[in-house]
N, C-alpha and C positions, 0 to 999 in steps of 0.2 A: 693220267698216263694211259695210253692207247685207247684212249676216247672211242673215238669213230670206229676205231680196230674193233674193239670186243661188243661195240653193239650191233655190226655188222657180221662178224664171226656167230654171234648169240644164235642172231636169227638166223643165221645159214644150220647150225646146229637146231635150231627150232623146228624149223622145214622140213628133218627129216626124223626125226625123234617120232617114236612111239607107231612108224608104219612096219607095219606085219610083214609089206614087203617094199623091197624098194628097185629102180631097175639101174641098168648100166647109164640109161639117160639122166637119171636123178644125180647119179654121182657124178657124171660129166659137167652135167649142169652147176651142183655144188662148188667142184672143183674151181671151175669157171672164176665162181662168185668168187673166189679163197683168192684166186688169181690177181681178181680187178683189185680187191680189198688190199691187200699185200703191194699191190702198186701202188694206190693211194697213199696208205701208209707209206711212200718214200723208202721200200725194201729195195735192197740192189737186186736189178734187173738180172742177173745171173745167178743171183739165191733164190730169188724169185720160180725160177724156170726149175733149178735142180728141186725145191721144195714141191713144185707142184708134180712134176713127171714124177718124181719117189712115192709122192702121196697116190696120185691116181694107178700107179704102178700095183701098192696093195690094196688099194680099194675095191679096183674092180676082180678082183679074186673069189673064190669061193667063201673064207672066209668070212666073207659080208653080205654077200649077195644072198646066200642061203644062211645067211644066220638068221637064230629065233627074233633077236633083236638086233636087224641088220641097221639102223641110226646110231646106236650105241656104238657098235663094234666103230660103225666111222669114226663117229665124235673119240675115239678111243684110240685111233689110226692116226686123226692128224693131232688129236693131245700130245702123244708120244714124240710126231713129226717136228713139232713147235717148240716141244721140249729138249730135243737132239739141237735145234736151229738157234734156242739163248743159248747154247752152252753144254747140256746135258745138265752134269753134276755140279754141284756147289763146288767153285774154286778159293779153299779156304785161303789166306795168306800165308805164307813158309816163311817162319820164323821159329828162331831158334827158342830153347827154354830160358827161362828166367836168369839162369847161372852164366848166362853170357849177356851179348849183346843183338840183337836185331840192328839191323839197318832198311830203311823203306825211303827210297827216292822219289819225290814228286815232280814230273814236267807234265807243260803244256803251254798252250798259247796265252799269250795273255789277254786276260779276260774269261778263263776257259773256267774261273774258281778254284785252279790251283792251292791256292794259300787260304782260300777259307775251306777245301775239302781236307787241306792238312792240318787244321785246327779241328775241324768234326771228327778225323781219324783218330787224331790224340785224344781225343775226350772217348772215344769209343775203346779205344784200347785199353782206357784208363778204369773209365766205369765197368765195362763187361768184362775184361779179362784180367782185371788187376793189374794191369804191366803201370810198371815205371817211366812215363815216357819223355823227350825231350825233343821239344821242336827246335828245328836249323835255320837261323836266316842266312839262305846263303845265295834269293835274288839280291843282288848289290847294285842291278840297272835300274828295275821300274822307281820311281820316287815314290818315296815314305814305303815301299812294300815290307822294308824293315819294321818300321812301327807298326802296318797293319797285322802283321805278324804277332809283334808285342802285346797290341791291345786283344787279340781274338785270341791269343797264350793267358793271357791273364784273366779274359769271361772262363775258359774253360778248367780253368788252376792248373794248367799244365805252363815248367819251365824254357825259355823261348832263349838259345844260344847265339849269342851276337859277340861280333869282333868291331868295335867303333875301330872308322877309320882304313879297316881293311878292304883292299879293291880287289882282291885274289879268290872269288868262289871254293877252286880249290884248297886254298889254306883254310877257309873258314871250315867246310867240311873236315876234312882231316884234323883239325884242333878239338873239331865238336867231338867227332868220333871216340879218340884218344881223353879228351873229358869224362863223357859219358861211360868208357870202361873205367876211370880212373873211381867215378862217384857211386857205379854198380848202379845206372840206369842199363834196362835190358831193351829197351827200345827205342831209337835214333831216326826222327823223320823231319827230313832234309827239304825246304821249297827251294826249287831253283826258280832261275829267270826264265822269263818268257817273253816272245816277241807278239806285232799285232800280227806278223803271216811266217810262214817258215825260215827261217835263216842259218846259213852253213856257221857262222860265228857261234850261237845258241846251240847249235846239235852239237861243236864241237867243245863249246863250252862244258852242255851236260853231259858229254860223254868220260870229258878231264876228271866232272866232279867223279862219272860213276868208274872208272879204275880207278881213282884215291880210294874211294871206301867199298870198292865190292859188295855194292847193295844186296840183301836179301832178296828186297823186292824193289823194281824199278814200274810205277805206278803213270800212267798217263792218264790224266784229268783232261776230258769232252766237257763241252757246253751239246745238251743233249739236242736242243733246238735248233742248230746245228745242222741235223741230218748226215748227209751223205758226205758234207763235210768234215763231219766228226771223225770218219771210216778214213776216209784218205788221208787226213793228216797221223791218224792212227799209225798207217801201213807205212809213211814218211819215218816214224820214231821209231818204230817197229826196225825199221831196216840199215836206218844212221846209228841207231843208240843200243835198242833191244828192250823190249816191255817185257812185264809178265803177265801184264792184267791192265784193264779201264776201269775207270771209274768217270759214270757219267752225271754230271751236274746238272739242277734243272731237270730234272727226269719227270719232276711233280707237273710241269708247264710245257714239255712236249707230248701235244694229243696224240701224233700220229706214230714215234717209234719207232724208225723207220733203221737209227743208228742202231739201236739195242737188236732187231732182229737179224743185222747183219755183220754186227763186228766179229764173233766166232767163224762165221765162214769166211769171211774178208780179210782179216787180219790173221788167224789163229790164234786168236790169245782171247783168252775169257772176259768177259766184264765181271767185276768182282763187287761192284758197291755204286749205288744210286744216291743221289743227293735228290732227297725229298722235300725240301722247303728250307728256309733261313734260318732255320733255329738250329743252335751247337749240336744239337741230337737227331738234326734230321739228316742223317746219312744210314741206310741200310745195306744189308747183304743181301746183293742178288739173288734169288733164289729161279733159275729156270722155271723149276715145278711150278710153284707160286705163281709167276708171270702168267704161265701158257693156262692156267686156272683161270686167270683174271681174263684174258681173253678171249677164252670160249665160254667168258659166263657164269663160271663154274663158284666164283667165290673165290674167300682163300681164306679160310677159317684159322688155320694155324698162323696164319700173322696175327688175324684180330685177335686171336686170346695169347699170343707174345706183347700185344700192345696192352692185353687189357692187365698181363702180370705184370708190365715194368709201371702201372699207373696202380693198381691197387694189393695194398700191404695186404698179406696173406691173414693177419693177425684182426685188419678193421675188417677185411668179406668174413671171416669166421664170428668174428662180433654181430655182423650186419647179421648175417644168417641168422645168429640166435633170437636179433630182435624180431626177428621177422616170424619165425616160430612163435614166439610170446606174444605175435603181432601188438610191441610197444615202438614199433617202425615209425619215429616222428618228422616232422619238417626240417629239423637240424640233418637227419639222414638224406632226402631228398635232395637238402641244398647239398651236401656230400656230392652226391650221386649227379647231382649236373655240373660238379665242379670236376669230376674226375672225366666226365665225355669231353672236355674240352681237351685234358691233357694227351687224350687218345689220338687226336690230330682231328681234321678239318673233316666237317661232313662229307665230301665227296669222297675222299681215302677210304673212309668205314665204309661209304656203300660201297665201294669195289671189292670189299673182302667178303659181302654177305651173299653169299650163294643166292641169283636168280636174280637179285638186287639190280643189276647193272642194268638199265635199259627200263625198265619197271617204276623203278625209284629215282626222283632226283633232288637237289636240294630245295628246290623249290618247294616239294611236297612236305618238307622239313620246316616249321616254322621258327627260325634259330632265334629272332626276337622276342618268342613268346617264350622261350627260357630264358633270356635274359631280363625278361619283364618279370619273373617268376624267382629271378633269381633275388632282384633287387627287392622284391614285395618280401621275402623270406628275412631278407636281413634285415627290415626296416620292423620286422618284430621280435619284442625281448625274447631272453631264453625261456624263460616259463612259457608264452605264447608260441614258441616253437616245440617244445615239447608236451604242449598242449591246447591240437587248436582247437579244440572245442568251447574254449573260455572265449574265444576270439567273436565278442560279439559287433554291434552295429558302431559303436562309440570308436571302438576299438580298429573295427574295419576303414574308419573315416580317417583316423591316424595313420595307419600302416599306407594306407593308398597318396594323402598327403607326403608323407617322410618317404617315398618310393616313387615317389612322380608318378603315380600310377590313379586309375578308378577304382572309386568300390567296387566296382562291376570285374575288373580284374582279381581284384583279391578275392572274390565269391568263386570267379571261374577257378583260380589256382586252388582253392580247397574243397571244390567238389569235384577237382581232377584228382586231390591227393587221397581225397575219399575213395573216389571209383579204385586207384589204385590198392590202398589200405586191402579196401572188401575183397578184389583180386589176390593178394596174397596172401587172405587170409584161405581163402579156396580152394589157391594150391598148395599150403602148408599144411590142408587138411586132406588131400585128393593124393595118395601114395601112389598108385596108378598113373595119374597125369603126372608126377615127380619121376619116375620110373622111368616113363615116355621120353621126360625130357633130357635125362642123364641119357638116355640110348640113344638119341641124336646127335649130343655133342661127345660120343666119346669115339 
């Protein structure tokens, strides 16, 4: 996600970092670039214009010009600017407490991921906030979107409310509804139908559904790839039906962003949740701050250690740690520890959270094979031989590489890699100073 955007933001912030002094030209010049980049990225040409005159407005102030560290103060200027342009603040969803019911309406086009972002929401609602939820089939046009429905209610163990036979959206909403308070489910989300391009029948449809049950929240699902597309049909639903919020699909697969930086000025209503990949949990919260980090470069630390607590039990890292201390840190740990970075999500995501990473690092530089190859050499040895490879001699090493599809030349590299690693942590387990260091970094 914003690929081209934040490697070209990086270096625009690169250019001027660290001069003692900077002139009116430097920032004209910068601005410039911020300009061309923001067009490329596919930003609408009227947020475009108001973001850059606001930006150059306090850039060229005193504030900056005679600041000690006038590149910062920028980089700090248009952080803020980018920040106010996703959004500003985290727009939480407004739902009531558990003692009631919630309602949450989903439209959009079809094809836009409607009905599998309403499947990610429910699982999302279900895991993090404990809610009760119940999914609505109440498209009755697109064929089988009833079953798809069924089947993506049942990956994620969430209830999926069908009326066989009914051709009334509306009634099927309003049954579900009145179900749902009858069973003391507190959460009700609803997929309508959708067309392949805007239709007065569908807006009057979902509008039928949304006075039946006076949603909480009425959700409009983008295909984020889309672009500027995504914006207009936006201000379309916005102005027939009434949104509270977007939710953009595909977000992992649009480089350029072009929707996300423009639907709060364009529409007024927030984007509230990203669909990150095909998996039931790849849907996340927006987070402004986050974004405009990733795009100047900056990292986003606080996502990667939210990813890295929802993938490892607080009870195995305190485990982990002790062995580590004892340094009895064996191969069974390792294989751990390369099964849990998968769960973290795809190489390129993590490098976009590591501060400086973006532009620097890319997957390439990552040899993802060579942990797979590392992975399968680990299991093709017994448990004693993983928790002890030092017994692991030449007879031994010609098995493991056999039963691993792998070379003894492989299996020598993976355990004087786990060595080098071992001696490393034996180092810093003994260096309270460099331990010191590193807790003041990450806190």
């Amino acid at each position: 996600m914003f690929d081209n955007l934040s490697v070209k933001f990086s270096s625009i912030m690169k250019s001027l970092s660290g001069k003692g002094k900077i002139t009116e030209k430097n920032i004209r010049d910068a601005v410039e670039e911020i300009k061309i980049s923001l067009l490329d990225a596919d930003v609408n040409l009227r947020v475009v214009r108001r973001f850059i005159n606001s930006t150059l407005e306090e850039a060229l102030g005193e504030k900056v010009l005679l600041s000690v560290d006038p590149g910062q103060q920028f980089t700090k200027i248009v952080y803020d600017k980018m920040v106010a342009l996703l959004g500003g603040d985290d727009q939480a969803l407004r739902l009531k407490g558990k003692d009631t019911t919630s309602v949450i309406l989903m439209m959009g086009l079809q094809g836009s991921g409607k009905t599998t972002t309403a499947s990610k929401l429910a699982l999302k609602l279900t895991r993090e906030e404990g809610r009760k939820v119940m999914l609505v089939a109440a498209d009755l046009v697109r064929p089988a979107a009833v079953t798809q429905l069924e089947v993506l209610g049942e990956k994620v163990g969430v209830r999926v409310f069908t009326l066989p036979g009914e051709k009334d959206p509306v009634k099927v909403a309003r049954e579900a509804v009145s179900t749902a308070r009858h069973e003391l489910y507190d959460t009700v989300i609803i997929d309508t139908s959708g067309r392949m391009h805007l239709d007065e029948s569908m807006m009057k449809e979902i509008s039928d559904v949304a006075k039946a049950v006076n949603p909480d929240e009425t959700l409009f699902v983008a295909d984020a790839m889309t672009g500027q597309n995504a914006v207009t049909i936006a201000q379309e639903f916005e102005e027939k039906v009434g949104i509270t919020g977007v939710v953009l699909s595909k977000f992992d697969s649009d480089t350029r962003g072009g929707a996300a930086l423009s639907l709060k000025s364009v529409v007024g209503k927030p984007l509230k949740f990203i669909g990150t990949g095909e998996k039931p949990e790849d849907l996340e919260i927006f987070h402004p701050d986050r974004i405009a980090q990733r795009i100047l470069g900056m990292g986003d630390v606080v996502s990667l250690v939210e990813k890295a607590q929802q993938v490892y039990d607080q009870e195995e890292a305190e485990k982990l740690a002790r062995k580590m201390q004892k340094n009895t840190f064996d191969l069974q740990d390792y294989l751990d520890q390369l099964e849990s970075m998968n769960k973290m999500g795809s190489i390129d995501k993590l490098i976009e959270m590591i501060p400086g990473a973006k532009g620097n690092i890319s997957e390439d530089d990552i040899d993802m094979k060579e942990f797979e190859r590392q992975k399968a050499i680990i299991r093709s040895m017994t448990k004693f031989e993983r928790s002890n490879y030092r017994i692991i001699g030449p007879s031994r090493r010609k098995r493991i590489a056999k039963g691993s599809g792998t070379s003894v030349a492989d299996v020598n590299r993976l355990l004087k890699t786990f060595e080098k690693q071992k001696l490393m942590l034996k180092k810093l387990m003994n260096n309270k100073k460099l331990q010191a260091q590193m807790l003041k970094n990450f806190s």
